[in-house]
Jmol script that loads the backbone (N, CA, C; Angstrom):
load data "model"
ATOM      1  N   UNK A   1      15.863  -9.909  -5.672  1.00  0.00           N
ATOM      2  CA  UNK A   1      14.488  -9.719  -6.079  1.00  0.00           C
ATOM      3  C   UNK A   1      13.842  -8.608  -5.252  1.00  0.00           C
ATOM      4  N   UNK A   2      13.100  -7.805  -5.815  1.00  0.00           N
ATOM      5  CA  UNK A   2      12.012  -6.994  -5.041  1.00  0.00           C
ATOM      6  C   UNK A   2      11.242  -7.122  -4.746  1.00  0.00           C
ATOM      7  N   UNK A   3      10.479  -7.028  -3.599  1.00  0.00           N
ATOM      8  CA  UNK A   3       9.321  -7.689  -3.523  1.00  0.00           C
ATOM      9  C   UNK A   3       7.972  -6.433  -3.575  1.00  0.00           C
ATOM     10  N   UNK A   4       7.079  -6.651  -4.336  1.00  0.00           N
ATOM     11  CA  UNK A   4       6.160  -6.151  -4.924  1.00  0.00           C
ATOM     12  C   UNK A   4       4.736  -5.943  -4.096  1.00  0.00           C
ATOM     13  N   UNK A   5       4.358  -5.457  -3.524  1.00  0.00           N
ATOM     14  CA  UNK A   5       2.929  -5.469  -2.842  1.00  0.00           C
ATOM     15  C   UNK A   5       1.995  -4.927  -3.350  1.00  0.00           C
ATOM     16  N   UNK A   6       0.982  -5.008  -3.805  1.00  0.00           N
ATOM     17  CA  UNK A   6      -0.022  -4.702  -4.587  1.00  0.00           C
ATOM     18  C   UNK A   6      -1.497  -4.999  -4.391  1.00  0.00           C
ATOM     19  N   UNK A   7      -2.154  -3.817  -4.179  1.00  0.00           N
ATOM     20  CA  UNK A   7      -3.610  -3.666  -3.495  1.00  0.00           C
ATOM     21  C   UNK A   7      -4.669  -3.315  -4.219  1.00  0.00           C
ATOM     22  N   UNK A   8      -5.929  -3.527  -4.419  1.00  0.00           N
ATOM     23  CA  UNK A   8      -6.895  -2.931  -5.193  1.00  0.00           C
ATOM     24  C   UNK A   8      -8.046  -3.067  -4.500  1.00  0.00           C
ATOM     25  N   UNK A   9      -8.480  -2.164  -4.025  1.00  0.00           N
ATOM     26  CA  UNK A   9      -9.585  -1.933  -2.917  1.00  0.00           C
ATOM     27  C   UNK A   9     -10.606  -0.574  -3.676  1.00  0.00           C
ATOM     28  N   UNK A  10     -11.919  -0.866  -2.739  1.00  0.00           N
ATOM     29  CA  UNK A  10     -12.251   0.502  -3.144  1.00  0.00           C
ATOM     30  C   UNK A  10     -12.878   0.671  -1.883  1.00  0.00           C
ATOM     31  N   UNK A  11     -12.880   1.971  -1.155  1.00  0.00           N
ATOM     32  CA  UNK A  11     -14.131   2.745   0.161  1.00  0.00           C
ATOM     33  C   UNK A  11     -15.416   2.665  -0.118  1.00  0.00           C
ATOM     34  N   UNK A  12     -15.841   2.711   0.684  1.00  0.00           N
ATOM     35  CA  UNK A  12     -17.606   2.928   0.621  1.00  0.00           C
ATOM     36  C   UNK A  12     -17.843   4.143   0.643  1.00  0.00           C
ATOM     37  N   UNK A  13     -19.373   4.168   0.421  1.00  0.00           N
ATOM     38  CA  UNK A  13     -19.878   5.690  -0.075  1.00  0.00           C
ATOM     39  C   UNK A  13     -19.695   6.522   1.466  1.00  0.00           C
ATOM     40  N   UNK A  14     -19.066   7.679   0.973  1.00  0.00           N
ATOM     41  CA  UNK A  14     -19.210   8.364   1.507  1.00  0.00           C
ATOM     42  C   UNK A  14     -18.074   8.467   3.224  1.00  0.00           C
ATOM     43  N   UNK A  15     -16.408   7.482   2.461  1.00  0.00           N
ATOM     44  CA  UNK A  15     -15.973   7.278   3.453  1.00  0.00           C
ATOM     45  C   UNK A  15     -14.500   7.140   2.871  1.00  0.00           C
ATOM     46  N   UNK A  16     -14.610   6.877   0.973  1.00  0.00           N
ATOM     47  CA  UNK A  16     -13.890   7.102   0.244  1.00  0.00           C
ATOM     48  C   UNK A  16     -12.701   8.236   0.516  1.00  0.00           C
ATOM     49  N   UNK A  17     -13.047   9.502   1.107  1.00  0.00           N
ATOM     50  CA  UNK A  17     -11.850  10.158   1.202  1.00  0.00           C
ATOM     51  C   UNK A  17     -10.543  10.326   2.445  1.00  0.00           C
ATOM     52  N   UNK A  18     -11.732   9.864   3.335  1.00  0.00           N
ATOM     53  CA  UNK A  18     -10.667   9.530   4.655  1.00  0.00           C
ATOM     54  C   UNK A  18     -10.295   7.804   4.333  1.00  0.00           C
ATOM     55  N   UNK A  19     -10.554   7.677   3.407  1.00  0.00           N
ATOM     56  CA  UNK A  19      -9.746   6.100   3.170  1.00  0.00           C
ATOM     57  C   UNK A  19      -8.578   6.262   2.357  1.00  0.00           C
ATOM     58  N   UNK A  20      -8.651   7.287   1.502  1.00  0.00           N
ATOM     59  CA  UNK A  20      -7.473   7.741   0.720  1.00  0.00           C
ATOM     60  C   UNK A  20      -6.252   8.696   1.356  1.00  0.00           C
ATOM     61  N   UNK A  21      -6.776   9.391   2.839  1.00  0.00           N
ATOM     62  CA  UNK A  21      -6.336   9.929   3.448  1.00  0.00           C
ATOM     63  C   UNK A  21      -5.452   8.900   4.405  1.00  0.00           C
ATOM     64  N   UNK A  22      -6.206   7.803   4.861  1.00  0.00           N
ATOM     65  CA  UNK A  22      -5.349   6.633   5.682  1.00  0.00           C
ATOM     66  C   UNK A  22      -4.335   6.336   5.119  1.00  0.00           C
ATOM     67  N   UNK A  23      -4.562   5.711   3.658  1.00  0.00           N
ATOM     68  CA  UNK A  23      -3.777   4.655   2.597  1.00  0.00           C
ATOM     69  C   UNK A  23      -2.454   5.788   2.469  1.00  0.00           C
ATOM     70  N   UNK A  24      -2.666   7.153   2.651  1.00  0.00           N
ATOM     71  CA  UNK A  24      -1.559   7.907   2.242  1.00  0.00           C
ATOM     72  C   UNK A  24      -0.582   8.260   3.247  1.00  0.00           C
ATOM     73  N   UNK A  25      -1.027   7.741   4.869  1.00  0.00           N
ATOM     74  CA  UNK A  25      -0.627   7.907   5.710  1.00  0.00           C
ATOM     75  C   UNK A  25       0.267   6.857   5.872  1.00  0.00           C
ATOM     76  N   UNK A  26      -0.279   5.855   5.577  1.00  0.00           N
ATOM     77  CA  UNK A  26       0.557   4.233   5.552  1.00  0.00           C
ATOM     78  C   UNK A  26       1.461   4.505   4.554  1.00  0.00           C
ATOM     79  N   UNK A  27       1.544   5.201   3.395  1.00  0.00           N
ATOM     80  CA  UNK A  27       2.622   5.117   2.501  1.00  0.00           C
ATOM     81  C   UNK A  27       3.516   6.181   2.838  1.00  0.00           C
ATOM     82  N   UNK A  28       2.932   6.654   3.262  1.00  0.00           N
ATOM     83  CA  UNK A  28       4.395   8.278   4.108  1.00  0.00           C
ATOM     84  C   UNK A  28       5.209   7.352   4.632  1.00  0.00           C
ATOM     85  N   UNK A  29       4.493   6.735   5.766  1.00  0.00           N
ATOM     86  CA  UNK A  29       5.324   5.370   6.989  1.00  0.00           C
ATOM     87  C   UNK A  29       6.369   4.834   6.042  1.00  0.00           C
ATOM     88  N   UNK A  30       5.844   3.557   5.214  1.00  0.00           N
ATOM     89  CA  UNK A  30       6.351   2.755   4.385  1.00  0.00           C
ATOM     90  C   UNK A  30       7.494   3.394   3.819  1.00  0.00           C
ATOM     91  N   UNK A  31       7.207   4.451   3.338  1.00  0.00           N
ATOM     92  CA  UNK A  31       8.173   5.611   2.611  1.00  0.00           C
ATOM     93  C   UNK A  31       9.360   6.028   3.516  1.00  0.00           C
ATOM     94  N   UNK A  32       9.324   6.372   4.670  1.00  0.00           N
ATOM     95  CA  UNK A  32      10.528   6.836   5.880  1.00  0.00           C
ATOM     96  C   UNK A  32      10.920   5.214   6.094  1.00  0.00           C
ATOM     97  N   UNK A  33      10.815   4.320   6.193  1.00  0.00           N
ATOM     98  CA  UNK A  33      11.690   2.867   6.239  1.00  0.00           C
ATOM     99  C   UNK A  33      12.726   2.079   5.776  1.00  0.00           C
ATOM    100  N   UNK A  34      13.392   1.719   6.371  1.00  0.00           N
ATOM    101  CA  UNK A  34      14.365   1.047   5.803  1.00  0.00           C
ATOM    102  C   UNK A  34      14.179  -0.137   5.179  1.00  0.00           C
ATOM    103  N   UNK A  35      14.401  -0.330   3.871  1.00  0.00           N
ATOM    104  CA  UNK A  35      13.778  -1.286   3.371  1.00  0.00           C
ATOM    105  C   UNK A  35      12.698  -1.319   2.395  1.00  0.00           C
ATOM    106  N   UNK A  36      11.841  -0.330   2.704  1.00  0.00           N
ATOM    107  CA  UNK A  36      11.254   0.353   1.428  1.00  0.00           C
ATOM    108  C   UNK A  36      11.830   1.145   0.253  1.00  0.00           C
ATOM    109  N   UNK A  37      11.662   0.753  -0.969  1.00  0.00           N
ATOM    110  CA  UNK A  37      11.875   1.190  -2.480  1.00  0.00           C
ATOM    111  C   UNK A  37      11.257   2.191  -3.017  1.00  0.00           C
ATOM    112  N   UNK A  38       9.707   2.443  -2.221  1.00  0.00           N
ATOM    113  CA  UNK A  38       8.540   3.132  -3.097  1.00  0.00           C
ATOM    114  C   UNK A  38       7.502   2.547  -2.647  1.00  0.00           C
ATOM    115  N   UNK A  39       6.559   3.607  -2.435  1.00  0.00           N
ATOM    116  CA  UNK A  39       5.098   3.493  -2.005  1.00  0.00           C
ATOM    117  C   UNK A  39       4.469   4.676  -2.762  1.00  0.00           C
ATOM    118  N   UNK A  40       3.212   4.287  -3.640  1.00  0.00           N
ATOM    119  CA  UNK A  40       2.331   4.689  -4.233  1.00  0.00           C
ATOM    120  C   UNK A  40       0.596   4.459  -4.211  1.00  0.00           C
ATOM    121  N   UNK A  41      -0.334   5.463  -4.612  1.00  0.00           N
ATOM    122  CA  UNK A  41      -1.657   5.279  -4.853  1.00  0.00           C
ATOM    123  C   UNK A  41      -2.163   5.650  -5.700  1.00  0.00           C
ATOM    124  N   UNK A  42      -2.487   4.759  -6.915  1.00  0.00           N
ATOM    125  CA  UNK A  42      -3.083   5.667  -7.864  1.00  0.00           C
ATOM    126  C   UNK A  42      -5.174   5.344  -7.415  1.00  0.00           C
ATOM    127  N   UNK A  43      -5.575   6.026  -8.488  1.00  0.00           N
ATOM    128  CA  UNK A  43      -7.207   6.247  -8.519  1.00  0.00           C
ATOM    129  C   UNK A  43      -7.737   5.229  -9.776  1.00  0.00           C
ATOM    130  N   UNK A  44      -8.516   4.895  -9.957  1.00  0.00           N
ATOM    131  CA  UNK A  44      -9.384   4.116 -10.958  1.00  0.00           C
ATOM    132  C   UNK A  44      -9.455   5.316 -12.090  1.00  0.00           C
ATOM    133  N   UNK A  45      -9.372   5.198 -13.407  1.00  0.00           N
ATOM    134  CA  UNK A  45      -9.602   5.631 -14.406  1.00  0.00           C
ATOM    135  C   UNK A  45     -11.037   5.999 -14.618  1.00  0.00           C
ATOM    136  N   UNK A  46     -11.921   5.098 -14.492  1.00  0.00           N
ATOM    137  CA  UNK A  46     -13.357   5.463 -14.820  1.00  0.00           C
ATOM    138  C   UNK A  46     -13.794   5.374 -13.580  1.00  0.00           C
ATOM    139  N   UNK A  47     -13.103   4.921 -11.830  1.00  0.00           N
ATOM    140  CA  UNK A  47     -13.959   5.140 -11.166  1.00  0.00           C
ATOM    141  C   UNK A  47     -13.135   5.572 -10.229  1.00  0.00           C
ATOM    142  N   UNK A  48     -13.218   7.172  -9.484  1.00  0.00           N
ATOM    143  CA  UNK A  48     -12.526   7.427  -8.868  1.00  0.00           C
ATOM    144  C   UNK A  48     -12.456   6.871  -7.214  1.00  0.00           C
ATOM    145  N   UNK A  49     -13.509   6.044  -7.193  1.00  0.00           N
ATOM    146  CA  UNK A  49     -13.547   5.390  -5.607  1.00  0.00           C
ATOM    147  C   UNK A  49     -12.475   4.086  -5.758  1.00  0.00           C
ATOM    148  N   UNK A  50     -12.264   3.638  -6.722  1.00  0.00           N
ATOM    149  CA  UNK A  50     -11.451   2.094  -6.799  1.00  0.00           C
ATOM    150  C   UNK A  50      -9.506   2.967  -6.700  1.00  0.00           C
ATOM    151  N   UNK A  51      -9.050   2.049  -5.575  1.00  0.00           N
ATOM    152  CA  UNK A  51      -7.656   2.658  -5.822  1.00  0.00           C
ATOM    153  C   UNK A  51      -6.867   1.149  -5.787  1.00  0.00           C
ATOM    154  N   UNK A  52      -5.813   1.826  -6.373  1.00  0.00           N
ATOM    155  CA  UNK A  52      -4.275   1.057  -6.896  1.00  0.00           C
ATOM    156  C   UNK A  52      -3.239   1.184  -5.767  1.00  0.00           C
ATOM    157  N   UNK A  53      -3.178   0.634  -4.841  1.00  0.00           N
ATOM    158  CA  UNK A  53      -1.983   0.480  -3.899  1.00  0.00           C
ATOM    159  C   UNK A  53      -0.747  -0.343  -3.511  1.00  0.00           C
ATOM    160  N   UNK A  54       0.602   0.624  -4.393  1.00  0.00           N
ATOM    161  CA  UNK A  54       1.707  -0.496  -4.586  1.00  0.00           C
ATOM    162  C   UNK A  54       2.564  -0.104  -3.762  1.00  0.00           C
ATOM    163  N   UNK A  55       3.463  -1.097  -3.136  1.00  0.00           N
ATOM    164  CA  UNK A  55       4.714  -0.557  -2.630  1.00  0.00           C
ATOM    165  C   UNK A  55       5.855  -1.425  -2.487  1.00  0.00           C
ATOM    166  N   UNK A  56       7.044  -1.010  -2.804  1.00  0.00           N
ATOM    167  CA  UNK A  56       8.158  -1.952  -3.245  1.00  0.00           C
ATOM    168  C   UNK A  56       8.711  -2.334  -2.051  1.00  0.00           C
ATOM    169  N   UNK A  57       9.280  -3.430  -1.748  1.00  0.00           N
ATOM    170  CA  UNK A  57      10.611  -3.546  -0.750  1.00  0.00           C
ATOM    171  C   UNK A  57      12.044  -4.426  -1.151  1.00  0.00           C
ATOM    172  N   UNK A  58      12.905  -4.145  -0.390  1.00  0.00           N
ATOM    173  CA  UNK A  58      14.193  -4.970  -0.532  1.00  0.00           C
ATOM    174  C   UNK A  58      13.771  -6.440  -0.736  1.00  0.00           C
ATOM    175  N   UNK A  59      12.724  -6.800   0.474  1.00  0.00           N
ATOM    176  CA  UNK A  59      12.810  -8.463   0.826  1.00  0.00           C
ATOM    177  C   UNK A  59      11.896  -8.797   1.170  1.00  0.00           C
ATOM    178  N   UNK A  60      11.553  -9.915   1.326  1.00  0.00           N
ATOM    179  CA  UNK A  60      10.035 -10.178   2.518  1.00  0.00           C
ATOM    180  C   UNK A  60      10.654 -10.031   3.319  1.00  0.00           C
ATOM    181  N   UNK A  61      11.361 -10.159   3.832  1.00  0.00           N
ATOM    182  CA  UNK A  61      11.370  -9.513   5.707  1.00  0.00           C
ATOM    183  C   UNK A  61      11.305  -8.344   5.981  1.00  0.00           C
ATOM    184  N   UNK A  62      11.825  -7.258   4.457  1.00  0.00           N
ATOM    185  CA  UNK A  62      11.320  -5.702   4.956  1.00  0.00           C
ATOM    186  C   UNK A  62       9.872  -5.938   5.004  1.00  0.00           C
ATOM    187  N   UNK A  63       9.675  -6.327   4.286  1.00  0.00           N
ATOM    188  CA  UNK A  63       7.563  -6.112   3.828  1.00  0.00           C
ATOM    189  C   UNK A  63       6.887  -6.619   5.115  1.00  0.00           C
ATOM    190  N   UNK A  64       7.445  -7.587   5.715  1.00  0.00           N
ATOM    191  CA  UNK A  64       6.805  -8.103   6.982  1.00  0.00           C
ATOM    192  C   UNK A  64       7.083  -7.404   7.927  1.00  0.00           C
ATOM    193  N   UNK A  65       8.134  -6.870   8.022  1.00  0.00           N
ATOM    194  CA  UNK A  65       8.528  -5.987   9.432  1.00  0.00           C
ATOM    195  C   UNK A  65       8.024  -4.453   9.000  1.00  0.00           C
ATOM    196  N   UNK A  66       7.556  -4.193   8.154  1.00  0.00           N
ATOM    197  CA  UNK A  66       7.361  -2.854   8.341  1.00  0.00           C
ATOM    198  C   UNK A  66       5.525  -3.259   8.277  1.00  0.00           C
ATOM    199  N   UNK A  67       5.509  -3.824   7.560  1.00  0.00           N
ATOM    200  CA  UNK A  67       3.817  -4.320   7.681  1.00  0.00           C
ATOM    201  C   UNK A  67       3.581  -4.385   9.126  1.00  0.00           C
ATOM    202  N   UNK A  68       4.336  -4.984   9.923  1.00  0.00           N
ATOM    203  CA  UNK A  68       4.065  -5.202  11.262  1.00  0.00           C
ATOM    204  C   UNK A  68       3.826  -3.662  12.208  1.00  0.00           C
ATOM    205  N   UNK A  69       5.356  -2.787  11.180  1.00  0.00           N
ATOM    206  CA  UNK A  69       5.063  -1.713  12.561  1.00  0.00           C
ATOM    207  C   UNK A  69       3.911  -0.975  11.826  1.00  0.00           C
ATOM    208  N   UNK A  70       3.132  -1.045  10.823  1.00  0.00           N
ATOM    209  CA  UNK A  70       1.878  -0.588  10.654  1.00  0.00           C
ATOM    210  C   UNK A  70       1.005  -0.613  11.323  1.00  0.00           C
ATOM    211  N   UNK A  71       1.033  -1.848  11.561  1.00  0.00           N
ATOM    212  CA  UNK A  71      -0.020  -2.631  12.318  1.00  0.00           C
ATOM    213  C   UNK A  71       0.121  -2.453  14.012  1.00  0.00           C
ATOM    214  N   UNK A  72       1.153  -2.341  14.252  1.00  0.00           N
ATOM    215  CA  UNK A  72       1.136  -1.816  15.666  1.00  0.00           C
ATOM    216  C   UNK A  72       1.177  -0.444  15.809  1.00  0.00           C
ATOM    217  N   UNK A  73       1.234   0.313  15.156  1.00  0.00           N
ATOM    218  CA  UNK A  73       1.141   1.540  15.411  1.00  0.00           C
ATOM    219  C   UNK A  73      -0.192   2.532  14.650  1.00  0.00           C
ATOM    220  N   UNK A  74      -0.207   2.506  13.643  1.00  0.00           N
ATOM    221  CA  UNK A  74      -1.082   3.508  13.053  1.00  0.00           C
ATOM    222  C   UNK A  74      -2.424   2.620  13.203  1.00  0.00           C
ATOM    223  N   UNK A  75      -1.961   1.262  12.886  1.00  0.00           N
ATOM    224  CA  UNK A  75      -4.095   0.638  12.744  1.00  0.00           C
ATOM    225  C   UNK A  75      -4.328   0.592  14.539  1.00  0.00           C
ATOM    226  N   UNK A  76      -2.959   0.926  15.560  1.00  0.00           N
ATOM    227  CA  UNK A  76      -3.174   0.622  16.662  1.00  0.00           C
ATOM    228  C   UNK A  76      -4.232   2.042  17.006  1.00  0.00           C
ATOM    229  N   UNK A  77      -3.709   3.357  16.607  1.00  0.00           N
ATOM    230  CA  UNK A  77      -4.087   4.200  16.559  1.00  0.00           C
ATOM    231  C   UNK A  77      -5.488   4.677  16.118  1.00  0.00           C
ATOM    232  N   UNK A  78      -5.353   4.447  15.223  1.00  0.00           N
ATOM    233  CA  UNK A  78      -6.730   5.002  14.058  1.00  0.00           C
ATOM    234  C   UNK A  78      -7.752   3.519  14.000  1.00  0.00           C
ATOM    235  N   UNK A  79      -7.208   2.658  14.485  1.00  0.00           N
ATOM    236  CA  UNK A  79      -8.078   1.419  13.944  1.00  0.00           C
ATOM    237  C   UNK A  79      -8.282   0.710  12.656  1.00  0.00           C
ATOM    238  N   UNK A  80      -7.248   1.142  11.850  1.00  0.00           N
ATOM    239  CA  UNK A  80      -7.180   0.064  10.666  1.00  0.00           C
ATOM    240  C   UNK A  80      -8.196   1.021   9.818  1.00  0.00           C
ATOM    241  N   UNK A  81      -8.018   0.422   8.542  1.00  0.00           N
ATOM    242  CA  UNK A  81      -8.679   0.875   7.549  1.00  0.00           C
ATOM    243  C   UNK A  81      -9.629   0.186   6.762  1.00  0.00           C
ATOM    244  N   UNK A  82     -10.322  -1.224   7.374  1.00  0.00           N
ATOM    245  CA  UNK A  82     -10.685  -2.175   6.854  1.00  0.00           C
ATOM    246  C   UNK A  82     -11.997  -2.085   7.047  1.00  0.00           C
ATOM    247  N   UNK A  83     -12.721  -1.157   7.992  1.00  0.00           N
ATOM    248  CA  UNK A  83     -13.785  -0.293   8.307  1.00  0.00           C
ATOM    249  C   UNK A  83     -14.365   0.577   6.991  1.00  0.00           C
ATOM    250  N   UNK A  84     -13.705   0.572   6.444  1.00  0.00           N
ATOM    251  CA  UNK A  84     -13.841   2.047   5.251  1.00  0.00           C
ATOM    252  C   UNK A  84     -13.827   1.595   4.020  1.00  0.00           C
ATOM    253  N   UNK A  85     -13.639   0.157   3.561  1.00  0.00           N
ATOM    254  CA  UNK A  85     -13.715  -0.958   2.760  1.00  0.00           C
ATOM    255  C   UNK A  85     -15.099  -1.065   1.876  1.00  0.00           C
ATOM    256  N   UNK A  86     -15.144  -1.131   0.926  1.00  0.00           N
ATOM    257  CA  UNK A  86     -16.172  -1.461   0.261  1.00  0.00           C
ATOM    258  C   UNK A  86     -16.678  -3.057   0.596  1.00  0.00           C
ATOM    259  N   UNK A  87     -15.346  -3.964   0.157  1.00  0.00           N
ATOM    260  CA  UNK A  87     -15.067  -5.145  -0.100  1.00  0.00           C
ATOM    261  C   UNK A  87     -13.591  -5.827   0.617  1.00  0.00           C
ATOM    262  N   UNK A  88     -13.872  -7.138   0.887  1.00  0.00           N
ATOM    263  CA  UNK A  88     -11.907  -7.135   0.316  1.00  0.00           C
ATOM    264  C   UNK A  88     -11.481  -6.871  -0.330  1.00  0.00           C
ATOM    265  N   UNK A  89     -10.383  -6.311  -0.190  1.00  0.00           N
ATOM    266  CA  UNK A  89      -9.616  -5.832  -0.592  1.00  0.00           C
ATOM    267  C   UNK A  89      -8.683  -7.243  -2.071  1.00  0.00           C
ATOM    268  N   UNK A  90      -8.335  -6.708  -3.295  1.00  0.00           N
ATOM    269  CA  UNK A  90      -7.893  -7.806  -4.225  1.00  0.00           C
ATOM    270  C   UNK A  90      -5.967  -7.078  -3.424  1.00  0.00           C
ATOM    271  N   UNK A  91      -5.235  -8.877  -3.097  1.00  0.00           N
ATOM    272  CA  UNK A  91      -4.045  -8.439  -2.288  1.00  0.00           C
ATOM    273  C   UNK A  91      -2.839  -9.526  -3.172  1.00  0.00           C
ATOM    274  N   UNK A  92      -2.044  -8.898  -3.820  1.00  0.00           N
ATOM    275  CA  UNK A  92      -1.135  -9.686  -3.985  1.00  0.00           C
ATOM    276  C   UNK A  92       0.161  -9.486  -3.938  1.00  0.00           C
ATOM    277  N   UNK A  93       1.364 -10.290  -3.415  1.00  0.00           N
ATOM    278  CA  UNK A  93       2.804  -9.802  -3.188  1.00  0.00           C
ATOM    279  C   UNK A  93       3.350 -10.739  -4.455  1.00  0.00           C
ATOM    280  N   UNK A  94       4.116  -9.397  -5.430  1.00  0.00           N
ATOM    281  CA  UNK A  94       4.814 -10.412  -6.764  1.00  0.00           C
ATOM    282  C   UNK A  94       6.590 -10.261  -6.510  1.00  0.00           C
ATOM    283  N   UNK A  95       7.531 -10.921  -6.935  1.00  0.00           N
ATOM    284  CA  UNK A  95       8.982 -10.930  -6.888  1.00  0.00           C
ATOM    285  C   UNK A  95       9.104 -10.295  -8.134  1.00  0.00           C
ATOM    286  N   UNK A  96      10.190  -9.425  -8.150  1.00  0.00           N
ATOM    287  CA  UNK A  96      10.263  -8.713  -9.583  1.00  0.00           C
ATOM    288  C   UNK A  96      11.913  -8.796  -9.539  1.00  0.00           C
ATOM    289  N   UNK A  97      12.267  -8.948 -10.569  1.00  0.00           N
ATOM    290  CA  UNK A  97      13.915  -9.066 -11.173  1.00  0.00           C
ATOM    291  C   UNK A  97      14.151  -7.453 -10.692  1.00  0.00           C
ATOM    292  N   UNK A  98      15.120  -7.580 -10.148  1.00  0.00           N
ATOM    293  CA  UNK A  98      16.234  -5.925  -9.965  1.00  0.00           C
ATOM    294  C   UNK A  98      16.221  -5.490 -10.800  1.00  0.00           C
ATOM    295  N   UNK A  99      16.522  -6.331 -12.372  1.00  0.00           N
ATOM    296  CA  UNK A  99      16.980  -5.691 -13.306  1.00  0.00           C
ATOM    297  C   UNK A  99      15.447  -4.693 -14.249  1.00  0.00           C
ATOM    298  N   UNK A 100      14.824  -5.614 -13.678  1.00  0.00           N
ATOM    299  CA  UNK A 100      13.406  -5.085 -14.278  1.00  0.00           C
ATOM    300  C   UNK A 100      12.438  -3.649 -13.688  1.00  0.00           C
ATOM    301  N   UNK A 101      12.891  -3.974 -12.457  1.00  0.00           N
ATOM    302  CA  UNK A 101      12.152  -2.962 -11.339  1.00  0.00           C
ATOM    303  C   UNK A 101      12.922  -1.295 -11.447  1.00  0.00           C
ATOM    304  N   UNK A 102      14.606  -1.144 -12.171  1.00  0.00           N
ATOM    305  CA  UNK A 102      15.109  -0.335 -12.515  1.00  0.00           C
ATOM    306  C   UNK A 102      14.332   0.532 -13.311  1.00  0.00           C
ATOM    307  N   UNK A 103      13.620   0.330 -14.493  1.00  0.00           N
ATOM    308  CA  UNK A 103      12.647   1.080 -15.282  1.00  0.00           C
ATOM    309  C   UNK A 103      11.968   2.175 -14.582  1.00  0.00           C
ATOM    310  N   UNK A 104      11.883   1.925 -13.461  1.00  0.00           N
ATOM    311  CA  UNK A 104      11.049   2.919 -12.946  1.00  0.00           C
ATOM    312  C   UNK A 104      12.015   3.920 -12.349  1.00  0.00           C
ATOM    313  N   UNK A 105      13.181   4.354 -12.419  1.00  0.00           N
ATOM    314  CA  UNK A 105      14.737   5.146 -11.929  1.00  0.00           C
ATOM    315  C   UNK A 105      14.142   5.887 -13.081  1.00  0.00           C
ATOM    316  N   UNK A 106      13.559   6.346 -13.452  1.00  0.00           N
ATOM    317  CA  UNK A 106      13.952   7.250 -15.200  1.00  0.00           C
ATOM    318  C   UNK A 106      13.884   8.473 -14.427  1.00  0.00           C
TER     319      UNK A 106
END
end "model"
wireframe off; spacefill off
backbone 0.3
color backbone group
């Protein structure tokens, strides 16, 4: 199974772009890891402050261990991104069939 991480947040006024600048920094990370599949951000259709933040892994234990060195390193750094938040953040981790998660190889 893959495990699926999936974010929907939006920045506050006027803080929106260094929040998109963070989120892209965390997915570079995520992206150089072992254990990561894919890290992405898309934008809101009608609202460009709301973003879409997915990123695949092997397992929950990649997703937790690299979540972790996030968290010790870059939010150690910069201070997290939860500052720059509109809201909570909507957070959910889904299991996806191998066979299903292939679709996206095209």
């Amino acid at each position: 199974m893959v495990w699926m991480e999936t974010i929907v947040c939006s920045g506050k006024k006027g803080k929106d772009a260094r929040l998109r600048r963070m989120i892209k920094a965390r997915l570079e990370f995520k992206r150089r890891q072992d254990g990561c599949l894919g890290a992405w951000v898309g934008r809101g259709a009608e609202d460009d402050s709301m973003l879409l933040v997915q990123s695949a892994f092997t397992s929950a234990q990649a997703w937790k261990r690299i979540s972790s060195e996030i968290k010790e390193s870059l939010d150690a750094q910069d201070g997290g991104i939860e500052s720059l938040l509109m809201g909570p953040p909507l957070v959910g981790i889904f299991e996806i069939d191998e066979d299903d998660f292939k679709i996206l190889d095209r």
